[in-house]
PDB file of N, CA, C, O and CB in Angstrom:
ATOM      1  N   UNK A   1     -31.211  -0.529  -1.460  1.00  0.00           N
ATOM      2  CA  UNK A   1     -29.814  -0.875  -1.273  1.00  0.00           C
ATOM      3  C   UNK A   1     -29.156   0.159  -0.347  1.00  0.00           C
ATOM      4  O   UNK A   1     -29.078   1.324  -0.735  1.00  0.00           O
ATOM      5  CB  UNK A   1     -29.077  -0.948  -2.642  1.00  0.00           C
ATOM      6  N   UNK A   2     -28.766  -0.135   0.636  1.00  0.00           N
ATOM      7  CA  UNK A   2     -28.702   0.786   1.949  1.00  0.00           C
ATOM      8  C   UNK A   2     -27.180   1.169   1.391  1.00  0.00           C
ATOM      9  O   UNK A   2     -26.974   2.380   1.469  1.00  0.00           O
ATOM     10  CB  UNK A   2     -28.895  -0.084   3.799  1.00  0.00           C
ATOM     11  N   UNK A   3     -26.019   0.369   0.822  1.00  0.00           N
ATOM     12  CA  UNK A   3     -24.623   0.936   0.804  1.00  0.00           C
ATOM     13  C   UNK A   3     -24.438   1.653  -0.292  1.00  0.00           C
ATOM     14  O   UNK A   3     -23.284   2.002  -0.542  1.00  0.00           O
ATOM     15  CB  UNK A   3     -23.575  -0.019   0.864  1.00  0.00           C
ATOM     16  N   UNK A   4     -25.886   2.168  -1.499  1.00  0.00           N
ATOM     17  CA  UNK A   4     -25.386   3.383  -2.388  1.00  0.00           C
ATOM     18  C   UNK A   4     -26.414   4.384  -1.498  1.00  0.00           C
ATOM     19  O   UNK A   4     -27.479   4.816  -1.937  1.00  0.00           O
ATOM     20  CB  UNK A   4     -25.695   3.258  -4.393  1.00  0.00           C
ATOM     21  N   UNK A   5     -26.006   4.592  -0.489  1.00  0.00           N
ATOM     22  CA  UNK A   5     -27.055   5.942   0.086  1.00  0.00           C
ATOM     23  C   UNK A   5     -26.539   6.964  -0.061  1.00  0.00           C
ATOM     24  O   UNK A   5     -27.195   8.006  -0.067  1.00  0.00           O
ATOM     25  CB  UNK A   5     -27.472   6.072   1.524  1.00  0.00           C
ATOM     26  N   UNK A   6     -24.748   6.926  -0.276  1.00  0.00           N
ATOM     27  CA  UNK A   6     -24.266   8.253  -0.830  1.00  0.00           C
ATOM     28  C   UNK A   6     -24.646   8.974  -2.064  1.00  0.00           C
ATOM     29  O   UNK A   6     -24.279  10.134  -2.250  1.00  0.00           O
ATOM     30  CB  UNK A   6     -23.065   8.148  -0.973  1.00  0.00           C
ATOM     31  N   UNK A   7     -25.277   8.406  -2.803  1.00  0.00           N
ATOM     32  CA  UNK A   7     -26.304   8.399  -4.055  1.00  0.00           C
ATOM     33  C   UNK A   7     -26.992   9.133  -3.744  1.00  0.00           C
ATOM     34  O   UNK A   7     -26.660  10.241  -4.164  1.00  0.00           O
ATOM     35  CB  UNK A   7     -27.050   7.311  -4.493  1.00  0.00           C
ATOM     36  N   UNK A   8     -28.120   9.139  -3.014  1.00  0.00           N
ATOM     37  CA  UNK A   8     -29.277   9.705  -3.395  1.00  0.00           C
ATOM     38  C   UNK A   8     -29.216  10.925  -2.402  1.00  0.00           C
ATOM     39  O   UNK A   8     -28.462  10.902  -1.428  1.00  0.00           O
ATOM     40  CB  UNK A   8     -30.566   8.711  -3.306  1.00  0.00           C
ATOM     41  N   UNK A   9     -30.129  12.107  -2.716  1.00  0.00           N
ATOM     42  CA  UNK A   9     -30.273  13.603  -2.398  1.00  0.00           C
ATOM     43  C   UNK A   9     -30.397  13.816  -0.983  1.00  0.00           C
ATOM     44  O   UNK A   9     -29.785  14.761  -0.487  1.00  0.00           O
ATOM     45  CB  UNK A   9     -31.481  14.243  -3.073  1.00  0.00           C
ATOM     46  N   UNK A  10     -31.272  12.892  -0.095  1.00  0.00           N
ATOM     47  CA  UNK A  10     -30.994  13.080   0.768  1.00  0.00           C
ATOM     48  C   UNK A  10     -30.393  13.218   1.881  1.00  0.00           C
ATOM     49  O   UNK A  10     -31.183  13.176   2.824  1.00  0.00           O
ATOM     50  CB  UNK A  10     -31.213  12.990   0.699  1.00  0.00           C
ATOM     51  N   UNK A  11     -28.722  13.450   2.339  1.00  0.00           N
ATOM     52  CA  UNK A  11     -27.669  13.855   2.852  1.00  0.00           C
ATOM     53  C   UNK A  11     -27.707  14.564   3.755  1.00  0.00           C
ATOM     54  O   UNK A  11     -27.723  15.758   3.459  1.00  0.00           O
ATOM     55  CB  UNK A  11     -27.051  14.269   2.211  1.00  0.00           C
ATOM     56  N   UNK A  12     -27.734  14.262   5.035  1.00  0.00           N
ATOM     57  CA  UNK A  12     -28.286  15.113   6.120  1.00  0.00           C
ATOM     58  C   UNK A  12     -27.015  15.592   6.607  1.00  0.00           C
ATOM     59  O   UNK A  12     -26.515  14.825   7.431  1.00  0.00           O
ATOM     60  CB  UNK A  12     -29.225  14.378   7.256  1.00  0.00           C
ATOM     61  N   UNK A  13     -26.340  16.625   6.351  1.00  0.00           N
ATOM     62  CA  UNK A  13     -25.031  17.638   6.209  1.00  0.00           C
ATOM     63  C   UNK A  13     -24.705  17.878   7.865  1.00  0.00           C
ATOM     64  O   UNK A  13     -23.649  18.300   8.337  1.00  0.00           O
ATOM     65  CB  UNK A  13     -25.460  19.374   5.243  1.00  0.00           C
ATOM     66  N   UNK A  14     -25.434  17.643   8.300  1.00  0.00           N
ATOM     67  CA  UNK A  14     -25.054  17.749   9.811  1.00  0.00           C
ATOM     68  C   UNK A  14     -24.347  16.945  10.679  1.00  0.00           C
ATOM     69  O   UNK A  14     -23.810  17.182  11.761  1.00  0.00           O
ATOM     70  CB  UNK A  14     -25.982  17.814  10.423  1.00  0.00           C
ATOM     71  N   UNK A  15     -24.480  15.604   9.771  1.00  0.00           N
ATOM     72  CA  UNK A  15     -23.441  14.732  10.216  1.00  0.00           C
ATOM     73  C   UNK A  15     -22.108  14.432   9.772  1.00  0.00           C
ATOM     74  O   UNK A  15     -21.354  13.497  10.039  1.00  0.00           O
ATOM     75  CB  UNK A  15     -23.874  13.784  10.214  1.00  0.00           C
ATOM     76  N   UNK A  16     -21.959  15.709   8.833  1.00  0.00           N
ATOM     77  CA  UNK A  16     -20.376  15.501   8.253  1.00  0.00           C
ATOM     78  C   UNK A  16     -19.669  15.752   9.266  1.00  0.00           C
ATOM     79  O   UNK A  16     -19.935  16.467  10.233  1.00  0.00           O
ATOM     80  CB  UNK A  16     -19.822  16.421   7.060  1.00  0.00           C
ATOM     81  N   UNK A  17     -18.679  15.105   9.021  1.00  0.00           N
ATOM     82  CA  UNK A  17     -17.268  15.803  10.096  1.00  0.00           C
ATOM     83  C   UNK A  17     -16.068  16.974   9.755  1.00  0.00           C
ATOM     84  O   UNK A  17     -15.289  17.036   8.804  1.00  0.00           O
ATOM     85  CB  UNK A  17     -16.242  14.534  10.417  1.00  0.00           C
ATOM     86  N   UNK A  18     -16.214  17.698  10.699  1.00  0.00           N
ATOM     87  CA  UNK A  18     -15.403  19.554  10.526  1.00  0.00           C
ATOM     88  C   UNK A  18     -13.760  18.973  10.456  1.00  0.00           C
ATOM     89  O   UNK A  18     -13.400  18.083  11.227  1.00  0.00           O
ATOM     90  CB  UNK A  18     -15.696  21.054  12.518  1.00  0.00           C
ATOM     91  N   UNK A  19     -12.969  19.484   9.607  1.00  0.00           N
ATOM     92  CA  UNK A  19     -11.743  19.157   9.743  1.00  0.00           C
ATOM     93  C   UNK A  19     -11.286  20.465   9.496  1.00  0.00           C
ATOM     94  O   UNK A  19     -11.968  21.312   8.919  1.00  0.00           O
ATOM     95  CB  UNK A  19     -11.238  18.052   8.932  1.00  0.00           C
ATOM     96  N   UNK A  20      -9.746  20.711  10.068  1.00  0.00           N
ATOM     97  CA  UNK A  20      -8.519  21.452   9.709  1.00  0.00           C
ATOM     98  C   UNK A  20      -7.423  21.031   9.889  1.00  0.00           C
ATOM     99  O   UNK A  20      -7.282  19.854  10.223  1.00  0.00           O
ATOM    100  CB  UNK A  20      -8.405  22.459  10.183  1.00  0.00           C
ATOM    101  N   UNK A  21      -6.566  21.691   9.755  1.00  0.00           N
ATOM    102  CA  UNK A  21      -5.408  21.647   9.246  1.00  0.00           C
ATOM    103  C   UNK A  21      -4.385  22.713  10.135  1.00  0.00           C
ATOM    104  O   UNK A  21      -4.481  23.938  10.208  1.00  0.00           O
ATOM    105  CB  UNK A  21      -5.597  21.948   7.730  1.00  0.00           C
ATOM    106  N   UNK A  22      -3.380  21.816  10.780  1.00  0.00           N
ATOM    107  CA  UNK A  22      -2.150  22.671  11.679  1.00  0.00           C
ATOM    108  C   UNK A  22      -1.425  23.057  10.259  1.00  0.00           C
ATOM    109  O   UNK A  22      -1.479  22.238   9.341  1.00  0.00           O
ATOM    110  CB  UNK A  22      -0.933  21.551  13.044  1.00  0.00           C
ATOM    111  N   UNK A  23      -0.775  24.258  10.089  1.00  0.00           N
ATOM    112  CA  UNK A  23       0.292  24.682   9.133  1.00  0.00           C
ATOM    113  C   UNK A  23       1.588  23.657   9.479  1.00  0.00           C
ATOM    114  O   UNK A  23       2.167  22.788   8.827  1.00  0.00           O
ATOM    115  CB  UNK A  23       0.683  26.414   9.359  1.00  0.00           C
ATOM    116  N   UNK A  24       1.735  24.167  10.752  1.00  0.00           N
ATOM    117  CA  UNK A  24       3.244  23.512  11.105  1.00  0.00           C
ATOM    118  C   UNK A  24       3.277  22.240  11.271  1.00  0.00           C
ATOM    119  O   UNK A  24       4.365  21.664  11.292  1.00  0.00           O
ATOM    120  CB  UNK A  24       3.885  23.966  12.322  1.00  0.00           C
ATOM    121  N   UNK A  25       1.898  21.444  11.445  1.00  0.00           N
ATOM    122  CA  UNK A  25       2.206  20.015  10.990  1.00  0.00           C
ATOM    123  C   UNK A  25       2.115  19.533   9.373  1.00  0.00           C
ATOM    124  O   UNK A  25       2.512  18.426   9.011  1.00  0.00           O
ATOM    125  CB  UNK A  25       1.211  19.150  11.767  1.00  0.00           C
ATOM    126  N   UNK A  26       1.592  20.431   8.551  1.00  0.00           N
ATOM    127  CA  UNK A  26       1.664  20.284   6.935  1.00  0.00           C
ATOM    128  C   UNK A  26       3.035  20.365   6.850  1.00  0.00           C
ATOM    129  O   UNK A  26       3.630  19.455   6.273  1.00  0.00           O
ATOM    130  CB  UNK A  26       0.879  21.445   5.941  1.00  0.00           C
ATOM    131  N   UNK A  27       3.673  21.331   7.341  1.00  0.00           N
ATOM    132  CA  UNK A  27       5.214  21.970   6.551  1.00  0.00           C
ATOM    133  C   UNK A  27       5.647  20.534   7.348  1.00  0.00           C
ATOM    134  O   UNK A  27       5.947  19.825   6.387  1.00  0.00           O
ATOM    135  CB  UNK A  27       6.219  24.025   7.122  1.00  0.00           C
ATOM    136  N   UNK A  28       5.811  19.863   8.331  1.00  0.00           N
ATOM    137  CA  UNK A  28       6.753  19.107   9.290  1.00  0.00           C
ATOM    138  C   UNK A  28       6.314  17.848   7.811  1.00  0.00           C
ATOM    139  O   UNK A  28       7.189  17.583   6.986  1.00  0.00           O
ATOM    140  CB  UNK A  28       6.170  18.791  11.520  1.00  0.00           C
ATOM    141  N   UNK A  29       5.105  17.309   7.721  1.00  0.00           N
ATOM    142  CA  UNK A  29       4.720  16.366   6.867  1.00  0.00           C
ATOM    143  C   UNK A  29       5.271  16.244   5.421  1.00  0.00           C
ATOM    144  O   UNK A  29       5.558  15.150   4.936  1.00  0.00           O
ATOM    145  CB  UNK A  29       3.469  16.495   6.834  1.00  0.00           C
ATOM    146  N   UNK A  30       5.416  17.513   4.703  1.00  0.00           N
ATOM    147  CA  UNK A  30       6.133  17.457   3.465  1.00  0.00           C
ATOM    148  C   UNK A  30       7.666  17.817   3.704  1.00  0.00           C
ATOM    149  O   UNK A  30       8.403  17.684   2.726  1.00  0.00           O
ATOM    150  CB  UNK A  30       5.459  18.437   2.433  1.00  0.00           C
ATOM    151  N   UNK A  31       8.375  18.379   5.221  1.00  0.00           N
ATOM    152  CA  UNK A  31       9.773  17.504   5.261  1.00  0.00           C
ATOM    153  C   UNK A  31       9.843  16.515   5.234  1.00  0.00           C
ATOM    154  O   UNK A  31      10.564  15.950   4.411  1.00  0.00           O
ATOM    155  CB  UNK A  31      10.493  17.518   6.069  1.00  0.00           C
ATOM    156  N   UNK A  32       9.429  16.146   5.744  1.00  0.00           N
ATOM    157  CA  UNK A  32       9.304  14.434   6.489  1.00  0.00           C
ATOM    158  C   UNK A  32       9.450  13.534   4.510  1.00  0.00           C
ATOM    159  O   UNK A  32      10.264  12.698   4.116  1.00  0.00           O
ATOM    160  CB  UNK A  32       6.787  14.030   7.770  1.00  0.00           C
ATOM    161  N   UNK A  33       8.313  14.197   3.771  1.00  0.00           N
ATOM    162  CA  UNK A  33       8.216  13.461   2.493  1.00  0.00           C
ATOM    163  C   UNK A  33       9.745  14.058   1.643  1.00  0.00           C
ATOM    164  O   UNK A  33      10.541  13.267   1.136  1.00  0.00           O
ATOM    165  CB  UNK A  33       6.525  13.909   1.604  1.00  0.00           C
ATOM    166  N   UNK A  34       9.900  15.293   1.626  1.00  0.00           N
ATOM    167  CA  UNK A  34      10.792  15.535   1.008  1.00  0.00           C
ATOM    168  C   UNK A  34      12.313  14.783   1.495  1.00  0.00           C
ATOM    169  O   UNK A  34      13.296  14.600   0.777  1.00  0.00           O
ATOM    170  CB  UNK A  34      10.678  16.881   1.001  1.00  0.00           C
ATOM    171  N   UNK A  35      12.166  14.471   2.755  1.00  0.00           N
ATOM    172  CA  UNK A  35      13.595  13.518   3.010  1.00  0.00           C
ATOM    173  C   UNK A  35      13.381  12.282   2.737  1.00  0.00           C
ATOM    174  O   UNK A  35      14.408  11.736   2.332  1.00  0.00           O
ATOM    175  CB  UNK A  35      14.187  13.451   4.449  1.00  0.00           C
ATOM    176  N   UNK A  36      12.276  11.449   2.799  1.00  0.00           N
ATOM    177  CA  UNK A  36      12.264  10.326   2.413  1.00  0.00           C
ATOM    178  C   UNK A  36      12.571  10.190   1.155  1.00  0.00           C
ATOM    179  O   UNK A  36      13.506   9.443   0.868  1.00  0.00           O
ATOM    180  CB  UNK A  36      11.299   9.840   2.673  1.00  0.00           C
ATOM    181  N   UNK A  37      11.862  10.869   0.144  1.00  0.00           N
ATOM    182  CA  UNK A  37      12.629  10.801  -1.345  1.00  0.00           C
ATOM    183  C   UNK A  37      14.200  11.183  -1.355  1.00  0.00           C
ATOM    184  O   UNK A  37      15.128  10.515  -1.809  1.00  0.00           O
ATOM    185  CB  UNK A  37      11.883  11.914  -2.418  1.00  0.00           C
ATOM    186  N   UNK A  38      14.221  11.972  -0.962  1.00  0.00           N
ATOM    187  CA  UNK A  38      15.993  12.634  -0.805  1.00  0.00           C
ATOM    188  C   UNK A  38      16.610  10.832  -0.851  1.00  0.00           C
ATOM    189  O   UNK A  38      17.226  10.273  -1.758  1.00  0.00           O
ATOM    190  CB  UNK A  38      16.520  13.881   1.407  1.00  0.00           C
ATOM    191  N   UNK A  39      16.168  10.294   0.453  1.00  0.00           N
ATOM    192  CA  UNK A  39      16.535   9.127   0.924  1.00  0.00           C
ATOM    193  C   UNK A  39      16.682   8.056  -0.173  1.00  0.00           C
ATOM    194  O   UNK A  39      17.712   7.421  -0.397  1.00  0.00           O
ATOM    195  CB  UNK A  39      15.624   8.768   1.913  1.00  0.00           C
ATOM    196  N   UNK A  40      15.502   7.941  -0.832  1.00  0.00           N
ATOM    197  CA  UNK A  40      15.219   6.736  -1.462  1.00  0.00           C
ATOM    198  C   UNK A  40      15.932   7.135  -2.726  1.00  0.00           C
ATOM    199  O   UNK A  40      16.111   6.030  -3.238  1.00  0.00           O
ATOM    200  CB  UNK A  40      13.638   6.306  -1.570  1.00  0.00           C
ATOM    201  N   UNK A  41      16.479   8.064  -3.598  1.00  0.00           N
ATOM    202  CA  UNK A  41      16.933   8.411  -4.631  1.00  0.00           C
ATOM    203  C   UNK A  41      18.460   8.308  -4.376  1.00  0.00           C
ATOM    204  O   UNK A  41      19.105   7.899  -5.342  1.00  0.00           O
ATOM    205  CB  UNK A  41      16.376   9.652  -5.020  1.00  0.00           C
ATOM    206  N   UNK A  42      19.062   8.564  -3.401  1.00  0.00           N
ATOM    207  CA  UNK A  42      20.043   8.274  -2.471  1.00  0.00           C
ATOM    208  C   UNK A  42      20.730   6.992  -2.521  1.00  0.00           C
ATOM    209  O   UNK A  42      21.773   6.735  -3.121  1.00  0.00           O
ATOM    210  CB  UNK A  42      19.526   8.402  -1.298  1.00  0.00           C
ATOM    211  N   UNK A  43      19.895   6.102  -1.702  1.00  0.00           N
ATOM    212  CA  UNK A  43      19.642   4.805  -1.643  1.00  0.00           C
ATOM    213  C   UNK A  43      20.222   4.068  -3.320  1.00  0.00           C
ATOM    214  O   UNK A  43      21.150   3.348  -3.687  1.00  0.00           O
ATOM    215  CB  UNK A  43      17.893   4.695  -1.250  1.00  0.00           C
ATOM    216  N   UNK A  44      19.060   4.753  -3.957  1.00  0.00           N
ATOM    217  CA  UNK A  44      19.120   4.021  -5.593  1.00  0.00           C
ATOM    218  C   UNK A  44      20.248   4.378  -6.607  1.00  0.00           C
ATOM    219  O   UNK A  44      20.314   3.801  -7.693  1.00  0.00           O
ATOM    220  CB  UNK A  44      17.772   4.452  -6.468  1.00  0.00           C
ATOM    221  N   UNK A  45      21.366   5.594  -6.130  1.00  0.00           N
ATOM    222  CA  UNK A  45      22.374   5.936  -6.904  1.00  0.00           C
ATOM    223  C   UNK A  45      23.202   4.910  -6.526  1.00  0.00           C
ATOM    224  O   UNK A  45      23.549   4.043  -7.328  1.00  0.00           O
ATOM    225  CB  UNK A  45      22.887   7.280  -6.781  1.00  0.00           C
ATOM    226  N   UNK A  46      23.683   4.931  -4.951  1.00  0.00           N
ATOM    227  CA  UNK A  46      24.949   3.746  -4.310  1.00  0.00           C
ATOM    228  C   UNK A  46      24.780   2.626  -4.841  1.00  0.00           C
ATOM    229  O   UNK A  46      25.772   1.998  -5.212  1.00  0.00           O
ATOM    230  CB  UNK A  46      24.975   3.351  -2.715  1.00  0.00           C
ATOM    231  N   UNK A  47      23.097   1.939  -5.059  1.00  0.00           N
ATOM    232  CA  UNK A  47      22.627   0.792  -5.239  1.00  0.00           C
ATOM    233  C   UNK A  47      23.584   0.423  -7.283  1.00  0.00           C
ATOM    234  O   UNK A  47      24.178  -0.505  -7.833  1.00  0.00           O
ATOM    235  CB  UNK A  47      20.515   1.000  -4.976  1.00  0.00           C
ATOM    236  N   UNK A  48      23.173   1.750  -7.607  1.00  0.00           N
ATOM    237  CA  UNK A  48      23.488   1.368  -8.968  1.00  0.00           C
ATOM    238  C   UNK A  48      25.031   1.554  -8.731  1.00  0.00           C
ATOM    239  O   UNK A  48      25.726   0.917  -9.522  1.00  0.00           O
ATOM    240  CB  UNK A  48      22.738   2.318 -10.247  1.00  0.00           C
ATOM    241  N   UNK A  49      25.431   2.002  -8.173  1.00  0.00           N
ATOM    242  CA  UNK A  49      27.229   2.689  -8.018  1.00  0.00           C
ATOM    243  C   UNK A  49      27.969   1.471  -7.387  1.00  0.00           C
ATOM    244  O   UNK A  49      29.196   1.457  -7.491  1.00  0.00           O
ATOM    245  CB  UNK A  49      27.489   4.332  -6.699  1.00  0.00           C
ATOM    246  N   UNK A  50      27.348   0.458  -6.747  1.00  0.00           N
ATOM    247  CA  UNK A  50      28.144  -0.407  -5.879  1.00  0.00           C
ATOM    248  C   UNK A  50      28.739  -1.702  -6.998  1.00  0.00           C
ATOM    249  O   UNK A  50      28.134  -2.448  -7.770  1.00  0.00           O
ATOM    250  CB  UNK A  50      27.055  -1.019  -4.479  1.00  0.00           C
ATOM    251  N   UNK A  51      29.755  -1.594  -6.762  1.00  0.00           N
ATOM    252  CA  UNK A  51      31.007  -2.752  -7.375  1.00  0.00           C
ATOM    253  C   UNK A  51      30.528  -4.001  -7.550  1.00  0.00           C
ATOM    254  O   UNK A  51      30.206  -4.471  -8.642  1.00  0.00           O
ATOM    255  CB  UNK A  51      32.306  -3.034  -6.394  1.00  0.00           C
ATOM    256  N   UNK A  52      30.449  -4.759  -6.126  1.00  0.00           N
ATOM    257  CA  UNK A  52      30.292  -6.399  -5.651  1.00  0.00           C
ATOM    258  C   UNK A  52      28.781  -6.366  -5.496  1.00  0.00           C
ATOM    259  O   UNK A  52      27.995  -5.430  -5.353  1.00  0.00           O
ATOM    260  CB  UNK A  52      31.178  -6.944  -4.018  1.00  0.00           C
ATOM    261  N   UNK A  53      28.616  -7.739  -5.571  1.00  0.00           N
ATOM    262  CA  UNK A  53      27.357  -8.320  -5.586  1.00  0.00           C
ATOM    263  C   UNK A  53      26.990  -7.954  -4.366  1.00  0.00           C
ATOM    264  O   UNK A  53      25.929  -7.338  -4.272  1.00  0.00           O
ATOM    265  CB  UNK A  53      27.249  -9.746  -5.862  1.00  0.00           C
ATOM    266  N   UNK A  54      27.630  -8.189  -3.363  1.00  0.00           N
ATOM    267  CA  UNK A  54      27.360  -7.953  -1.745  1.00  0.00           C
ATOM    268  C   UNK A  54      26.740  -6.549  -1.200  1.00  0.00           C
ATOM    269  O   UNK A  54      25.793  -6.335  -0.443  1.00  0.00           O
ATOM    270  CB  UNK A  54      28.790  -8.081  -0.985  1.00  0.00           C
ATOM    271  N   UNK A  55      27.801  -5.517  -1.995  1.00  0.00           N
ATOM    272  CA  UNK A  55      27.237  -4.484  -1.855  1.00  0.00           C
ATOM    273  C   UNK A  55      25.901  -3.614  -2.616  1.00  0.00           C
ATOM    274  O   UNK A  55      25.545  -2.450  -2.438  1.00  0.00           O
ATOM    275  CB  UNK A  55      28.167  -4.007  -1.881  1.00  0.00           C
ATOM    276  N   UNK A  56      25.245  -4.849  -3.668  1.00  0.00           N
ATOM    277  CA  UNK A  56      23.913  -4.247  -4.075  1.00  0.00           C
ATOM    278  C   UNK A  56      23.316  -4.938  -3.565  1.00  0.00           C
ATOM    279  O   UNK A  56      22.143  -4.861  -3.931  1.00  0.00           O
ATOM    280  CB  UNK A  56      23.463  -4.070  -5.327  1.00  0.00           C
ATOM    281  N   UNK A  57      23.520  -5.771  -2.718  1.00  0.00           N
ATOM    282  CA  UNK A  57      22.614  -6.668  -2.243  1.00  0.00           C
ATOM    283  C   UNK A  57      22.181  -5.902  -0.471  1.00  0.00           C
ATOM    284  O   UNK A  57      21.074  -5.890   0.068  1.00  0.00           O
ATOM    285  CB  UNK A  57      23.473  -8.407  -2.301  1.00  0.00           C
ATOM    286  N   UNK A  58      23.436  -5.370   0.036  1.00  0.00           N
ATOM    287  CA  UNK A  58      23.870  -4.533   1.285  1.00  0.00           C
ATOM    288  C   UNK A  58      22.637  -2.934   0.687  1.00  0.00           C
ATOM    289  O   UNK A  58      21.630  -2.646   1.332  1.00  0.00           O
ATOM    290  CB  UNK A  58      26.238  -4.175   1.313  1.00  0.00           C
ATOM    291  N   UNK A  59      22.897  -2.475  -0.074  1.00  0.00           N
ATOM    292  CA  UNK A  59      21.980  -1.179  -0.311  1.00  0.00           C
ATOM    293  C   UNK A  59      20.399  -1.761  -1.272  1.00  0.00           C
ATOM    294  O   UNK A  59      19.754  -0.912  -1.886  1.00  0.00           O
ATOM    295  CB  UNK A  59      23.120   0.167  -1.430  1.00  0.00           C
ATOM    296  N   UNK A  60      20.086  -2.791  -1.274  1.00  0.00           N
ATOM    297  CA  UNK A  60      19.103  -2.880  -1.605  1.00  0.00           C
ATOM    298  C   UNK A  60      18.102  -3.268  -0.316  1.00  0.00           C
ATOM    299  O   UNK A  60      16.898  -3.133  -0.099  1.00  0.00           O
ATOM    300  CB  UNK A  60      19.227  -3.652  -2.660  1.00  0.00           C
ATOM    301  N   UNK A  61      19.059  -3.733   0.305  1.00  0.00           N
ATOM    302  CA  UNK A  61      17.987  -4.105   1.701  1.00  0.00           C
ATOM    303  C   UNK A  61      18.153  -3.237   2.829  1.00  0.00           C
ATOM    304  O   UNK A  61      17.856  -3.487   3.997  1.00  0.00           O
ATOM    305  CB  UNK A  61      18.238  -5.626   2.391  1.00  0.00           C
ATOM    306  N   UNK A  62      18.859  -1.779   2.172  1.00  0.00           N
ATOM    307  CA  UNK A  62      18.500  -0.764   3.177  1.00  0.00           C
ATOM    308  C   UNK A  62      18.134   0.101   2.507  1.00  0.00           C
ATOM    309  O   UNK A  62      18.430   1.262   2.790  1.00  0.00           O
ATOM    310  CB  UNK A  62      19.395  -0.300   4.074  1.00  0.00           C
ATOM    311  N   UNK A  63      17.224  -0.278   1.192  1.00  0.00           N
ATOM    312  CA  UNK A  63      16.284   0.423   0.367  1.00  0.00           C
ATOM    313  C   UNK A  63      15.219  -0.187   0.737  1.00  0.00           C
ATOM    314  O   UNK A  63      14.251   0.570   0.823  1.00  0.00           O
ATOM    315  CB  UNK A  63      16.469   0.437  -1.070  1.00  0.00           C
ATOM    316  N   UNK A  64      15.027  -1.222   0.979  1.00  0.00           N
ATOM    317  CA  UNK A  64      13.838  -2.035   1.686  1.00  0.00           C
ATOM    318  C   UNK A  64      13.546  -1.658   2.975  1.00  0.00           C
ATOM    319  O   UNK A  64      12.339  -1.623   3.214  1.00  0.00           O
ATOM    320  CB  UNK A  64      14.087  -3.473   1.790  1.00  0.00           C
ATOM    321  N   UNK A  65      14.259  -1.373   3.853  1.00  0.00           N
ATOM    322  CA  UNK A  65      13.856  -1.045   5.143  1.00  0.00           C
ATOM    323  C   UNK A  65      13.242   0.418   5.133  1.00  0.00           C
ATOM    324  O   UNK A  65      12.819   0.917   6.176  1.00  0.00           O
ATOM    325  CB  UNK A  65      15.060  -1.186   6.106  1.00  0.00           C
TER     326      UNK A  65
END
């Protein structure tokens, strides 16, 4: 069965692929996450805070986008 070959011992390590890691694109990546939540928690207070039907309907579909 050729697609459990990650299974068995023989693993020829030379064909893995080398990775790293920029710092300043990690830190840019968890702003990037930390504003989107900022955003979306944001989003979900007005959503619960809004009066008219219109306006949960207005912040739910710019919780969707």
């Amino acid at each position: 069965m050729p697609f459990l070959q990650f299974l068995g011992g023989g693993i020829d390590r030379s064909l893995a692929m080398g990775g790293s890691h920029d710092p300043a694109l990690v830190l840019l990546s968890y702003l990037a996450a930390a504003l989107a939540a900022y955003a979306a928690l944001s989003i979900a207070d007005r959503l619960i805070a809004a009066e008219t039907p219109l306006g949960r309907k207005s912040w739910l579909a710019a919780g969707a986008l």
